[in-house]
C-alpha positions in Angstrom: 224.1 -54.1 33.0 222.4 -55.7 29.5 221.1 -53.3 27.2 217.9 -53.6 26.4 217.7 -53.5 22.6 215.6 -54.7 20.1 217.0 -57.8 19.4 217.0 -58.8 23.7 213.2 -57.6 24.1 212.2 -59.8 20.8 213.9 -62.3 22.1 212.4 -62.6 25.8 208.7 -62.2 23.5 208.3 -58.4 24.6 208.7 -56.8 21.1 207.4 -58.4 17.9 210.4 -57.9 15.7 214.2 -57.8 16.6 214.7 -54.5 13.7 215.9 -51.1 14.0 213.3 -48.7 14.1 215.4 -46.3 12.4 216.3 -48.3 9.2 214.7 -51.8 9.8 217.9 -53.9 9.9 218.8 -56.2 12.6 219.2 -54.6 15.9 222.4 -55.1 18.1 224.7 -53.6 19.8 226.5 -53.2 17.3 224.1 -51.9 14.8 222.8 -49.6 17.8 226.1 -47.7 18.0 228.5 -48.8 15.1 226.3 -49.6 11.9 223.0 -47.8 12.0 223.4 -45.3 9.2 220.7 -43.0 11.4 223.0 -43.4 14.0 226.3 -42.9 12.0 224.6 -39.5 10.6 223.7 -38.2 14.3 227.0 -39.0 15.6 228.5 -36.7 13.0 226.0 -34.1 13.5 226.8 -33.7 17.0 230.6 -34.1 16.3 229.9 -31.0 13.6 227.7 -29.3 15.8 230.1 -29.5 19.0 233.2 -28.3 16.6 231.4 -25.3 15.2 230.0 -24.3 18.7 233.2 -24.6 20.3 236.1 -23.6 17.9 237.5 -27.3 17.8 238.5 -29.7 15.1 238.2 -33.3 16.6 238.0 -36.0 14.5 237.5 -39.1 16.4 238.0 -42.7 15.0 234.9 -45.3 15.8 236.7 -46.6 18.5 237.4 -43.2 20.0 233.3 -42.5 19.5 232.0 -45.7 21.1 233.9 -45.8 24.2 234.6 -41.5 24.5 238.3 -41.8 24.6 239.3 -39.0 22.2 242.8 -37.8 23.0 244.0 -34.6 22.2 247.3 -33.1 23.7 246.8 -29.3 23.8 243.2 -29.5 24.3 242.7 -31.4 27.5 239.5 -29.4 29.0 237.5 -29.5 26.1 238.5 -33.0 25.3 236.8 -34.2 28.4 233.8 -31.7 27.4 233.9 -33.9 23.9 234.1 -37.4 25.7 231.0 -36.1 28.1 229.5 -34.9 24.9 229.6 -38.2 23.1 228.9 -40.7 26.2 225.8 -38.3 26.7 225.5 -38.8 23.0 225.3 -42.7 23.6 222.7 -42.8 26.1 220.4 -40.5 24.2 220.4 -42.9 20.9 219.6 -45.8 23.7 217.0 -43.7 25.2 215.2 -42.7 21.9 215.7 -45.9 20.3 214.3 -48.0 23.2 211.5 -45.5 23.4 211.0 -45.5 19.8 212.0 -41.8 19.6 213.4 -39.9 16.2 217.2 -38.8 16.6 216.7 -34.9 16.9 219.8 -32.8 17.0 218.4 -29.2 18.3 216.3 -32.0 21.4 219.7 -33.6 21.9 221.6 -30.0 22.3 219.1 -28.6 24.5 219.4 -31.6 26.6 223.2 -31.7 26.8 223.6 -28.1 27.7 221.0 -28.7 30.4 223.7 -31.1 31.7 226.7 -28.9 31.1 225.1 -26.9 33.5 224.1 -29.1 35.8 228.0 -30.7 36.0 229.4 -27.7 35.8 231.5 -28.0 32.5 230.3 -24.5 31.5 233.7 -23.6 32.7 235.5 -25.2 30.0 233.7 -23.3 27.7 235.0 -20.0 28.9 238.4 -21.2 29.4 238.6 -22.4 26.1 237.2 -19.0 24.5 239.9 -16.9 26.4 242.4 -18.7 24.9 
């Protein structure tokens, strides 16, 4: 599957310009999910936001962010509720970006607690609060 960024669209003549619409540098891949300092802000407002909500205290590296592979031994259920949270996080920035959306933490928590629901991870939740 090719992401559809910026840079692809101007390329193929859809889009005008190949920049971010978030801070006007080149787009990429790259800049989409590594660089972007919009992006870079979000993702630590959603790591904050899922540590507060749930009593945790991950800090993943970048490579741990991009590809959701956060590893922690004692936590394993609400480390696979963090790696869902940030893949979910992923396709959201591609989503708004493509669709030339603002980055909005309280849209992007309603939306992944719609999905908690809908997958069922609620469970971790509750497990993790018992303990």
């Amino acid at each position: 599957m090719l992401l559809q960024l910026k840079k692809e669209l101007f390329r193929c003549g859809i889009n005008t310009d190949s920049d971010c619409i978030y801070c006007g540098e080149p787009d990429s891949i790259n800049h989409t999910f590594i660089d972007c300092e919009f992006t870079k802000t979000f993702t630590c407002k959603v790591i904050n936001w899922f540590n507060t909500q749930y009593g945790s205290n991950f800090k993943p590296d970048t490579k741990e962010t991009l590809f959701a592979t956060f590893k922690h031994p004692t936590c394993m259920e609400l480390m696979g509720k963090f790696n869902y949270t940030l893949l979910f996080m992923k396709f959201y920035v591609y989503v708004s970006k493509l669709n030339n959306n603002s980055l909005v933490l309280p849209e992007f928590i309603a939306r992944i607690n719609y999905k908690y629901k809908v997958e069922n991870l609620q469970i971790y939740t509750e497990k993790v609060l018992v303990t």
